[in-house]
N, CA, C, O and CB atoms as a CASP TS submission, in Angstrom:
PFRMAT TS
TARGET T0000
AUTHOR 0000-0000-0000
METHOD Language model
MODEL 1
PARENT N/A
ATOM      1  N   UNK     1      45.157 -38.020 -47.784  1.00  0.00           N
ATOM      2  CA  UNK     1      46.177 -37.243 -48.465  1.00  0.00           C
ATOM      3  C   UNK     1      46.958 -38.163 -49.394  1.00  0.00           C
ATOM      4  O   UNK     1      47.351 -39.278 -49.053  1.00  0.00           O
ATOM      5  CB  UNK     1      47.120 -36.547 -47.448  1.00  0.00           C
ATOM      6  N   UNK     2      47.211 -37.456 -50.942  1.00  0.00           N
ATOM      7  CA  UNK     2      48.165 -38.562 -51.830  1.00  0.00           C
ATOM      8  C   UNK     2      49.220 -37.679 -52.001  1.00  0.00           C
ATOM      9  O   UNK     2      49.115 -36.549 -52.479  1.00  0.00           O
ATOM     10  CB  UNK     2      47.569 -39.215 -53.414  1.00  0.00           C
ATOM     11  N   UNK     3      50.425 -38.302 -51.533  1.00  0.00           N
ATOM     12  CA  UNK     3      51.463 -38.047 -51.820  1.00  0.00           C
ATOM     13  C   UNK     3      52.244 -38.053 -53.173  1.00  0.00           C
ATOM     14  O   UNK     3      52.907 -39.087 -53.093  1.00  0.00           O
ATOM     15  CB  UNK     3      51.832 -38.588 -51.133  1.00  0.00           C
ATOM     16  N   UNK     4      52.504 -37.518 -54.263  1.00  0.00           N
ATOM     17  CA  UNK     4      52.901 -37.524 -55.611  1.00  0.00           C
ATOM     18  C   UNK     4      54.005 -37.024 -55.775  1.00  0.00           C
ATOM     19  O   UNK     4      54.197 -36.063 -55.031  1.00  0.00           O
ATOM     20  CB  UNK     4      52.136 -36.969 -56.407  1.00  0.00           C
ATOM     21  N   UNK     5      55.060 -37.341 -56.634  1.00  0.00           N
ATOM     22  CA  UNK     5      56.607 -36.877 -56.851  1.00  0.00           C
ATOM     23  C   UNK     5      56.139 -35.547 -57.210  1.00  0.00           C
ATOM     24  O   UNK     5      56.866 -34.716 -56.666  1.00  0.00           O
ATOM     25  CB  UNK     5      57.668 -37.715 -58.106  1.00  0.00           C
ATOM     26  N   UNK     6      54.762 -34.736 -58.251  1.00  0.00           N
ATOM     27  CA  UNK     6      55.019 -33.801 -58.282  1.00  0.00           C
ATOM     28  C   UNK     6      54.909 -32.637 -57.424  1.00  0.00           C
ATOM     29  O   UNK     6      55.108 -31.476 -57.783  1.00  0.00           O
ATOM     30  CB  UNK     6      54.737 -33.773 -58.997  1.00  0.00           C
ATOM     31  N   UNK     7      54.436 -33.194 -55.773  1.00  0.00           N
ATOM     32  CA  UNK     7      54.913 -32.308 -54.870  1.00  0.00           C
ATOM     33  C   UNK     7      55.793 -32.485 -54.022  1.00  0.00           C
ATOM     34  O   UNK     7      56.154 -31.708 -53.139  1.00  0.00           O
ATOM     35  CB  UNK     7      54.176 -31.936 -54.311  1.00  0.00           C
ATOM     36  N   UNK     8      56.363 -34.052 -54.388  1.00  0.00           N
ATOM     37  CA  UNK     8      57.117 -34.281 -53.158  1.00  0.00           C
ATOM     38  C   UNK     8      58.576 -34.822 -54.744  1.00  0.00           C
ATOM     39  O   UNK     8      58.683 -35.999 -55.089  1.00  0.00           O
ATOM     40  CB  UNK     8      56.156 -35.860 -51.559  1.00  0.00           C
ATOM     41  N   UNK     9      59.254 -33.934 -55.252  1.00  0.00           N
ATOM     42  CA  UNK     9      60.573 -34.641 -56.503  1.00  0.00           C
ATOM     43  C   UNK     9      60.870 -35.949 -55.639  1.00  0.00           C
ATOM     44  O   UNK     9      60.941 -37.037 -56.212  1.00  0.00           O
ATOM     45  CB  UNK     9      62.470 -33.454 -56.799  1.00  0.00           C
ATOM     46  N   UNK    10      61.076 -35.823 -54.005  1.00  0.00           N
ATOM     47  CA  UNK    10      62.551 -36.937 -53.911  1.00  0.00           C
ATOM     48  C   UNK    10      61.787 -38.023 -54.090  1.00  0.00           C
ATOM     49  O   UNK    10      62.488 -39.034 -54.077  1.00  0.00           O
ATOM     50  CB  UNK    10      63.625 -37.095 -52.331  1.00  0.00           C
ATOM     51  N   UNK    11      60.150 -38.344 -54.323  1.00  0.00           N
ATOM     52  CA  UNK    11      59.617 -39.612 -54.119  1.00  0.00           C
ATOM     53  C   UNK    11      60.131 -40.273 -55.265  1.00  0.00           C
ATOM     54  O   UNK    11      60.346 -41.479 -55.140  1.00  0.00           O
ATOM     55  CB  UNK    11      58.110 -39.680 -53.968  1.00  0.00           C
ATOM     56  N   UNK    12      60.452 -39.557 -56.715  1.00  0.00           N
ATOM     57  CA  UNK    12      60.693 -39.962 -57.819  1.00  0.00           C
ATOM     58  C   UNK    12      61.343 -41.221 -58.055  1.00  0.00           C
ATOM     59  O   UNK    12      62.444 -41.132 -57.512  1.00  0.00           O
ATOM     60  CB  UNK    12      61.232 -39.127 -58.294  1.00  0.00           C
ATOM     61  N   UNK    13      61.205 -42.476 -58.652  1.00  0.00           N
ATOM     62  CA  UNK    13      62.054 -43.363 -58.528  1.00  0.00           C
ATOM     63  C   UNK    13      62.488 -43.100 -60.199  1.00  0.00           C
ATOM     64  O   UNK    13      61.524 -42.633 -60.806  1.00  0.00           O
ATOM     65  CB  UNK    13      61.457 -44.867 -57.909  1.00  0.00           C
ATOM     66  N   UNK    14      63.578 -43.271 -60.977  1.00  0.00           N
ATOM     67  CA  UNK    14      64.519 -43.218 -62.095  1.00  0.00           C
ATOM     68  C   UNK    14      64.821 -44.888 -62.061  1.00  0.00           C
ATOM     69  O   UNK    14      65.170 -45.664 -61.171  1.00  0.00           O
ATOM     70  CB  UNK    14      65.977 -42.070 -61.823  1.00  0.00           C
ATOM     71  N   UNK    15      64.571 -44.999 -63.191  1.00  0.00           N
ATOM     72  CA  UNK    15      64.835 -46.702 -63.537  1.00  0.00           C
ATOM     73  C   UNK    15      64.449 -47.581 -62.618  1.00  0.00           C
ATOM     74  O   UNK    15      65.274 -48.092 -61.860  1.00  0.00           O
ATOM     75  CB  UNK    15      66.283 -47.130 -63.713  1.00  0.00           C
ATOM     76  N   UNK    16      63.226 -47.852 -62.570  1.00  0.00           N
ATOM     77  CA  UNK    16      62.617 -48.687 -61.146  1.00  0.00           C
ATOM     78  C   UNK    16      62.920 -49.760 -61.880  1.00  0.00           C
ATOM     79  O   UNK    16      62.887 -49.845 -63.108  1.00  0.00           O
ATOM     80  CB  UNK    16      60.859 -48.571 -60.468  1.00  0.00           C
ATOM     81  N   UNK    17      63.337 -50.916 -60.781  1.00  0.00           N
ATOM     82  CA  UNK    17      63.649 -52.333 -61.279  1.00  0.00           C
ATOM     83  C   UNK    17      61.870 -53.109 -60.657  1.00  0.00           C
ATOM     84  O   UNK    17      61.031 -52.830 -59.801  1.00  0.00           O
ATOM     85  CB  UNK    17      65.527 -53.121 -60.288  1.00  0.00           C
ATOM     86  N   UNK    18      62.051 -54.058 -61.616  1.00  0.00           N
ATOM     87  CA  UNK    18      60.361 -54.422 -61.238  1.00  0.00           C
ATOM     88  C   UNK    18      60.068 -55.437 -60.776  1.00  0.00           C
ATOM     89  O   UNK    18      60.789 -56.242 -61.365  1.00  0.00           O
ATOM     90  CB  UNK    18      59.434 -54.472 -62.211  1.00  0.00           C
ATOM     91  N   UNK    19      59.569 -55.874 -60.203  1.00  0.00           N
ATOM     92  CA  UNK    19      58.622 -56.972 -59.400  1.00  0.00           C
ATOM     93  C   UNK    19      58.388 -57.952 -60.416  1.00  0.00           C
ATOM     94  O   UNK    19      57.527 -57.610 -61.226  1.00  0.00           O
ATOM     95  CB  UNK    19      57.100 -56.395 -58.786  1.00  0.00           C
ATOM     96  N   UNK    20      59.003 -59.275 -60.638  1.00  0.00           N
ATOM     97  CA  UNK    20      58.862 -60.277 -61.463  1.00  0.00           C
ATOM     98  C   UNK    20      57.388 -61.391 -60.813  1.00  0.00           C
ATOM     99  O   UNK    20      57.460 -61.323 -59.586  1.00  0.00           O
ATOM    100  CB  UNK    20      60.494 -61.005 -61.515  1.00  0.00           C
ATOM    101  N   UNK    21      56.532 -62.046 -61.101  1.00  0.00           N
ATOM    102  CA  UNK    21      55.711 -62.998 -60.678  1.00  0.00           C
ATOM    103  C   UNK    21      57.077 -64.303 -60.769  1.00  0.00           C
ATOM    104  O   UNK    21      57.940 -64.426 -61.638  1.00  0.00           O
ATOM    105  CB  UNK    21      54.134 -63.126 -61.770  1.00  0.00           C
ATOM    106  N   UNK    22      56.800 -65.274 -59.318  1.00  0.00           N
ATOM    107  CA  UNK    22      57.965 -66.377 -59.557  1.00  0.00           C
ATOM    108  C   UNK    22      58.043 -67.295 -60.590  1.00  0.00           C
ATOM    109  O   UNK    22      57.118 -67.928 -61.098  1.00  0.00           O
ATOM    110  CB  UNK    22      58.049 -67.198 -58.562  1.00  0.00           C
ATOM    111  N   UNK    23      59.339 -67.318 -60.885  1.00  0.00           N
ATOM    112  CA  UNK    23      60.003 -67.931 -62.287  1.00  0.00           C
ATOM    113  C   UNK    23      59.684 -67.091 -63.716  1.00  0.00           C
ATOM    114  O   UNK    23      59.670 -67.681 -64.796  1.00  0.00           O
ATOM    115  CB  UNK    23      59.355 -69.547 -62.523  1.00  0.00           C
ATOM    116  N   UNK    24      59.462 -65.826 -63.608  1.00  0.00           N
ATOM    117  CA  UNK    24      59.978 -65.206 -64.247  1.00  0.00           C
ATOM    118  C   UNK    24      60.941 -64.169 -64.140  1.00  0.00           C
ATOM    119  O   UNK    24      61.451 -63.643 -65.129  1.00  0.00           O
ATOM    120  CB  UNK    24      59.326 -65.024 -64.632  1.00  0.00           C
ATOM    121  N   UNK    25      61.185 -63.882 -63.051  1.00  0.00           N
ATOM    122  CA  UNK    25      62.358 -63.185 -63.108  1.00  0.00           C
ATOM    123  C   UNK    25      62.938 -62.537 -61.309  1.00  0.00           C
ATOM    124  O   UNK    25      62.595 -63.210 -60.336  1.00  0.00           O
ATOM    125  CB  UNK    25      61.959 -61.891 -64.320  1.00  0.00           C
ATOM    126  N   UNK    26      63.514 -61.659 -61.162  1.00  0.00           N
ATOM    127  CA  UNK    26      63.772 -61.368 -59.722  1.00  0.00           C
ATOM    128  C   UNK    26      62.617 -60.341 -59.100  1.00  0.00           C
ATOM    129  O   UNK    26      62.076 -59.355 -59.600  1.00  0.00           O
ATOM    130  CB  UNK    26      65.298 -60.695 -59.590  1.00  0.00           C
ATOM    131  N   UNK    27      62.436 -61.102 -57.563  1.00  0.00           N
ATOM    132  CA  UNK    27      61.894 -60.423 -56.666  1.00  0.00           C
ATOM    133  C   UNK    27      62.432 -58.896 -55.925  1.00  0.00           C
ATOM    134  O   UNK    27      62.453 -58.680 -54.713  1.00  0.00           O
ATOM    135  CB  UNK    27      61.800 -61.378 -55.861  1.00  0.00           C
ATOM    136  N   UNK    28      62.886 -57.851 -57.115  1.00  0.00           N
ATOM    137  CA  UNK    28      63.776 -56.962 -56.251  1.00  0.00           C
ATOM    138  C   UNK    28      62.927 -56.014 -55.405  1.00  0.00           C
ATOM    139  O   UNK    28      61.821 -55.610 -55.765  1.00  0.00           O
ATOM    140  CB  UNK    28      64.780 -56.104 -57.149  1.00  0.00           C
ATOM    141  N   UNK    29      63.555 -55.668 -54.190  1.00  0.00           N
ATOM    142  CA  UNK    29      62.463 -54.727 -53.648  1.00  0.00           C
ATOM    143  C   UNK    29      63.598 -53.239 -53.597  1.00  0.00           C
ATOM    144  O   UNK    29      64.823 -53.224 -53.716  1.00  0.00           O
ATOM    145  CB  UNK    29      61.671 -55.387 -51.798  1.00  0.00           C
ATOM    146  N   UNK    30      62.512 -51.938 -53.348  1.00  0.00           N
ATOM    147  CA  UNK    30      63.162 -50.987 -53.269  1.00  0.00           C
ATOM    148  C   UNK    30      63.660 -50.639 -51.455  1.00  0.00           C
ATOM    149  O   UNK    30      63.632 -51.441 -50.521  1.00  0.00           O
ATOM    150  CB  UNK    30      62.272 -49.971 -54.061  1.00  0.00           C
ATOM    151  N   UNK    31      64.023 -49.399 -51.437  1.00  0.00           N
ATOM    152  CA  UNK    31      63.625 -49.103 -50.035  1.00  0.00           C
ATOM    153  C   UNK    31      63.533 -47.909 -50.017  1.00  0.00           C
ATOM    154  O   UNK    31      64.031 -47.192 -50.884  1.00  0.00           O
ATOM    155  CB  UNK    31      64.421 -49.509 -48.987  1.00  0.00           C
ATOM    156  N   UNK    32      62.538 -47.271 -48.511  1.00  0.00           N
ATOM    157  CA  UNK    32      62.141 -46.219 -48.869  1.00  0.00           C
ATOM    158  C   UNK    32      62.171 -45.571 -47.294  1.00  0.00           C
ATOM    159  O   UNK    32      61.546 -46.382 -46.611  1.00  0.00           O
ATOM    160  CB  UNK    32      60.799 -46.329 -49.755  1.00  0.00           C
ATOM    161  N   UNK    33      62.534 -44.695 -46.620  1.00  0.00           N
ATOM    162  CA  UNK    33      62.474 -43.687 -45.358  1.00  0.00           C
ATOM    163  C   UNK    33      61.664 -42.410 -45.560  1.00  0.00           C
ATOM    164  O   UNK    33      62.083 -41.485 -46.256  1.00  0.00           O
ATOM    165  CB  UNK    33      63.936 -43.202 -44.963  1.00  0.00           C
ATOM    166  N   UNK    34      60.266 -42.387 -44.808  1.00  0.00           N
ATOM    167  CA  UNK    34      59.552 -41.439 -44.993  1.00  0.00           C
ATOM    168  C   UNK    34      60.003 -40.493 -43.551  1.00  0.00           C
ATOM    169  O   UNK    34      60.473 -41.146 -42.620  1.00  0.00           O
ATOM    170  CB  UNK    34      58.003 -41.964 -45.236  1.00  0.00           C
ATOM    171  N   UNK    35      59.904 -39.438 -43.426  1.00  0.00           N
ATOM    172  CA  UNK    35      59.844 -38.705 -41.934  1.00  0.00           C
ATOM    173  C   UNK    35      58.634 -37.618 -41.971  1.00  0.00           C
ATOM    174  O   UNK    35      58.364 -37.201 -43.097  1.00  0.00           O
ATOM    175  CB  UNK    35      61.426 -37.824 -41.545  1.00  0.00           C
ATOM    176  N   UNK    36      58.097 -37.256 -41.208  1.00  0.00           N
ATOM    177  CA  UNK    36      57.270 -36.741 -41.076  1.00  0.00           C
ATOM    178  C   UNK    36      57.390 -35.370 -40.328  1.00  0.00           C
ATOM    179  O   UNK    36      57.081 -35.554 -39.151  1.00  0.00           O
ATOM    180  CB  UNK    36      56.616 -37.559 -40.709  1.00  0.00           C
ATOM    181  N   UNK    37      57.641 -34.387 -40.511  1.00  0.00           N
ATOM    182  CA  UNK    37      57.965 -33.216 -39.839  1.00  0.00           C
ATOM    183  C   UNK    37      56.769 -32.069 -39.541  1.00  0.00           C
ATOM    184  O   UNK    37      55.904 -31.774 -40.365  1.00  0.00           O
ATOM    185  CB  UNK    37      59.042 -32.647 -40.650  1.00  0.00           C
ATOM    186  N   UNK    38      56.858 -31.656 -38.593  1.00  0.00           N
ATOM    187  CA  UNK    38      55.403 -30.882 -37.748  1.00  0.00           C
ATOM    188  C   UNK    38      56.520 -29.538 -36.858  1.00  0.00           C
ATOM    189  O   UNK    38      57.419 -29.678 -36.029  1.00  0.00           O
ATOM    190  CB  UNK    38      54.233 -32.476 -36.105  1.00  0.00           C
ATOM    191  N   UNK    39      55.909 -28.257 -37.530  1.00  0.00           N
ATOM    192  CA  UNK    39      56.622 -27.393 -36.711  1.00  0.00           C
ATOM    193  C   UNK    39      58.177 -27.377 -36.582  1.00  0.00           C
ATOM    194  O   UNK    39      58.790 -27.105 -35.549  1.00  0.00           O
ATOM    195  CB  UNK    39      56.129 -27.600 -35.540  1.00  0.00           C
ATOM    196  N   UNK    40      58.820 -27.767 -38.005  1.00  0.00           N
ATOM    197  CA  UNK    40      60.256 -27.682 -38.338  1.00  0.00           C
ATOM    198  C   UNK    40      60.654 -29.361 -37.454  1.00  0.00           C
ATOM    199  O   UNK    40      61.751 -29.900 -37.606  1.00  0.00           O
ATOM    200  CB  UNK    40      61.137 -25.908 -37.580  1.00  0.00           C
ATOM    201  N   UNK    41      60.064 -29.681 -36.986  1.00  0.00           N
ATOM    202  CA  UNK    41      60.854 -31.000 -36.173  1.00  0.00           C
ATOM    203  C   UNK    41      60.261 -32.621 -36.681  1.00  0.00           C
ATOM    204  O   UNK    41      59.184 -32.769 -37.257  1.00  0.00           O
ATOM    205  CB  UNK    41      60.465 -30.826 -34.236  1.00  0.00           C
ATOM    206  N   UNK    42      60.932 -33.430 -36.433  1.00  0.00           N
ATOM    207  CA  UNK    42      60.957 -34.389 -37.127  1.00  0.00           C
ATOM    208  C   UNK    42      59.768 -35.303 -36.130  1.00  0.00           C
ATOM    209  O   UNK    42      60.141 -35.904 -35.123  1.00  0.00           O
ATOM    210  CB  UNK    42      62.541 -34.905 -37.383  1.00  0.00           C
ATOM    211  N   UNK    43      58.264 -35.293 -36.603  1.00  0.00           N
ATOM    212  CA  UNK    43      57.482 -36.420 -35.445  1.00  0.00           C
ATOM    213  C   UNK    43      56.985 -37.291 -35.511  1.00  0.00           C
ATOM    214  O   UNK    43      55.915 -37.480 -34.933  1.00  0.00           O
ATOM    215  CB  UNK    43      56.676 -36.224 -34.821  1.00  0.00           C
ATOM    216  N   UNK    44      57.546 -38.120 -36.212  1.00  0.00           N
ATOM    217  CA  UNK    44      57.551 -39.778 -36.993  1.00  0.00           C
ATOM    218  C   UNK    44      58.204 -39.567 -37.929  1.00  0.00           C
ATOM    219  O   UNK    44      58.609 -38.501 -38.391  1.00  0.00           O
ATOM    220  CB  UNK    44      56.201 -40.540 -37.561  1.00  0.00           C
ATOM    221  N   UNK    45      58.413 -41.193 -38.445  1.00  0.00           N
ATOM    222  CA  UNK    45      59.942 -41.615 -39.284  1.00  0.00           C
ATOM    223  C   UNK    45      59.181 -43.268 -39.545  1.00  0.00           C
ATOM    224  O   UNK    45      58.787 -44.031 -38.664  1.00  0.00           O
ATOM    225  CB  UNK    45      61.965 -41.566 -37.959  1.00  0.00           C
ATOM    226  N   UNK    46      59.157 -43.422 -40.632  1.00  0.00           N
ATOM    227  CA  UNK    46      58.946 -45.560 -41.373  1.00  0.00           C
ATOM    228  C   UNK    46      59.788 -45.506 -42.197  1.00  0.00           C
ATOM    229  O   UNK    46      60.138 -44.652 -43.012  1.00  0.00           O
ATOM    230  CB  UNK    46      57.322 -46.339 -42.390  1.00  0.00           C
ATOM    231  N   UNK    47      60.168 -46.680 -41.888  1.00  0.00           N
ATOM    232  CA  UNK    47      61.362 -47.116 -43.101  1.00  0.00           C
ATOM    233  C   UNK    47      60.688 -48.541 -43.511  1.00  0.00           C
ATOM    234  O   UNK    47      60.235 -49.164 -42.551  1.00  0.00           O
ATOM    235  CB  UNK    47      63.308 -47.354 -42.405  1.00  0.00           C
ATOM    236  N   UNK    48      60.541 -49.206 -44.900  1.00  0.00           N
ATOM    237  CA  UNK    48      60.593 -50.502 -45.200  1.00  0.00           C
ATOM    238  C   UNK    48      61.016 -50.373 -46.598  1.00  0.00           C
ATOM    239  O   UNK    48      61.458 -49.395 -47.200  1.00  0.00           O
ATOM    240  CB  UNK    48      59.316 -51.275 -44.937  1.00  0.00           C
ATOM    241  N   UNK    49      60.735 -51.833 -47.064  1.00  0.00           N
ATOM    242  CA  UNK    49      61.094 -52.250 -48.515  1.00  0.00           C
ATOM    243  C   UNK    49      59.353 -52.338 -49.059  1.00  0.00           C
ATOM    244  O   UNK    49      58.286 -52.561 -48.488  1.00  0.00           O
ATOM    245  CB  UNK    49      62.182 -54.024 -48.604  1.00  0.00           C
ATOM    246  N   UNK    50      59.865 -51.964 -50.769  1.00  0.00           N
ATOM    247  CA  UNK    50      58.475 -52.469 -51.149  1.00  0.00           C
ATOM    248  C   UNK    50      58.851 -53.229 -52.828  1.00  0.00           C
ATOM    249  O   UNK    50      60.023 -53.277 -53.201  1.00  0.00           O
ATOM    250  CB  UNK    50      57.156 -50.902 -51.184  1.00  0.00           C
ATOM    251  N   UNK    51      58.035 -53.622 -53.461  1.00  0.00           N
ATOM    252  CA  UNK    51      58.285 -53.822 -54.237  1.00  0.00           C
ATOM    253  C   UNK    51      57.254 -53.125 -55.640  1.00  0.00           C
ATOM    254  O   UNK    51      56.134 -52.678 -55.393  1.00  0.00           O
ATOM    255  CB  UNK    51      58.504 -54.983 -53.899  1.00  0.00           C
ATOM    256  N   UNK    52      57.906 -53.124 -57.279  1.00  0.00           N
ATOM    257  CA  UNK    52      56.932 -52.693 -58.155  1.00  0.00           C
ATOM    258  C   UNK    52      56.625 -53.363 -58.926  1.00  0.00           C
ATOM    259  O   UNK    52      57.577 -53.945 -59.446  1.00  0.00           O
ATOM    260  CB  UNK    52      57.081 -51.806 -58.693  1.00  0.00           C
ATOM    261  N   UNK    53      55.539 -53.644 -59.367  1.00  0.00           N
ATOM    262  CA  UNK    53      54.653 -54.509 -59.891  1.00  0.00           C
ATOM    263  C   UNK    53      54.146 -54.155 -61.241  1.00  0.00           C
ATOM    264  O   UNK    53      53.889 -55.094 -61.995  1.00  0.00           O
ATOM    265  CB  UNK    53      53.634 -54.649 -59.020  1.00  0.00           C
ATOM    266  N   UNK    54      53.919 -52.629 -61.764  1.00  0.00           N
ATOM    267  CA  UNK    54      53.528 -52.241 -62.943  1.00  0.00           C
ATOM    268  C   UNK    54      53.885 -50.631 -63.178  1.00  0.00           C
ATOM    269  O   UNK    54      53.641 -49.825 -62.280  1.00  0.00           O
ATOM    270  CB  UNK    54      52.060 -52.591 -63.037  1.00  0.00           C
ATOM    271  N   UNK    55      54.488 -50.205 -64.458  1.00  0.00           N
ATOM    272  CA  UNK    55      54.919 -49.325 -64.313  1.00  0.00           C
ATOM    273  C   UNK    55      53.742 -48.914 -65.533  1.00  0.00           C
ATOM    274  O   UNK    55      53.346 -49.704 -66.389  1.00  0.00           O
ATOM    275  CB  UNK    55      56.461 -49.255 -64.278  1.00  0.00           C
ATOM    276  N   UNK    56      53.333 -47.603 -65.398  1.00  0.00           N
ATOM    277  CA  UNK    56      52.939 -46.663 -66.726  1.00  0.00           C
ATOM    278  C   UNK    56      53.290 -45.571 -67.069  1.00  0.00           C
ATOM    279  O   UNK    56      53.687 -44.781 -66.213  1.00  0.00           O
ATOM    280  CB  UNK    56      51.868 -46.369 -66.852  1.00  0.00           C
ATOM    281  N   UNK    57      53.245 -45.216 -68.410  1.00  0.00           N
ATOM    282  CA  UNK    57      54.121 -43.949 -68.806  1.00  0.00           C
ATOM    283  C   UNK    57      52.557 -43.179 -69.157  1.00  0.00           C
ATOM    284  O   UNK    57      51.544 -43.777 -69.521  1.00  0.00           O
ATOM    285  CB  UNK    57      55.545 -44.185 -70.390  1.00  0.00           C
ATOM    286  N   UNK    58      52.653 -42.179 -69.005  1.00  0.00           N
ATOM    287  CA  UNK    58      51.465 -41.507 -69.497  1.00  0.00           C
ATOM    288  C   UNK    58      52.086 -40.275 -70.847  1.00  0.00           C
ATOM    289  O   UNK    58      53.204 -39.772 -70.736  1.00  0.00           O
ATOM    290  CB  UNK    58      50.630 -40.679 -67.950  1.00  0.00           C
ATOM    291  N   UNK    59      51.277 -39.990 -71.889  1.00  0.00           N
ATOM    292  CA  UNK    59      51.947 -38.710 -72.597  1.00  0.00           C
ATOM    293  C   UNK    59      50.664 -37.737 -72.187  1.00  0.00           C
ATOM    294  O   UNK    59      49.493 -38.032 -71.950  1.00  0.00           O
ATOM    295  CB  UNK    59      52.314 -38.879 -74.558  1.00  0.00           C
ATOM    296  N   UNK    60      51.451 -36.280 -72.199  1.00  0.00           N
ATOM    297  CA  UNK    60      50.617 -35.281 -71.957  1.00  0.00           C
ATOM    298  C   UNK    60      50.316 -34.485 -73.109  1.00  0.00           C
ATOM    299  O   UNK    60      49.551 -33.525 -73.013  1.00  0.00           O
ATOM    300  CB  UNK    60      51.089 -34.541 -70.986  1.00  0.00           C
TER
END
């Protein structure tokens, strides 16, 4: 299964700060809380940091 902002909006990130290679710039990472819900109830939950590395714009 792929998860995509256009079924899931809140995945959307707005101004992602990016993943520099070292000595060029900062290592920022994001963070992110997924939950997983089954039958209205909540039955798993991950939380970590990640970082972004390449962004693309596509035109339609």
């Amino acid at each position: 299964m792929e998860l995509t902002s256009e079924d899931f909006p809140s995945l959307l990130i707005k101004n992602p700060y990016l993943w520099y290679p070292n000595g060029y710039g900062e290592q920022y990472l994001h963070h992110i809380k997924l939950s997983y819900n089954t039958g209205g109830k909540v039955s798993d939950t991950k939380e970590f940091d990640f970082g972004i590395r390449e962004v693309e714009v596509g035109l339609n």
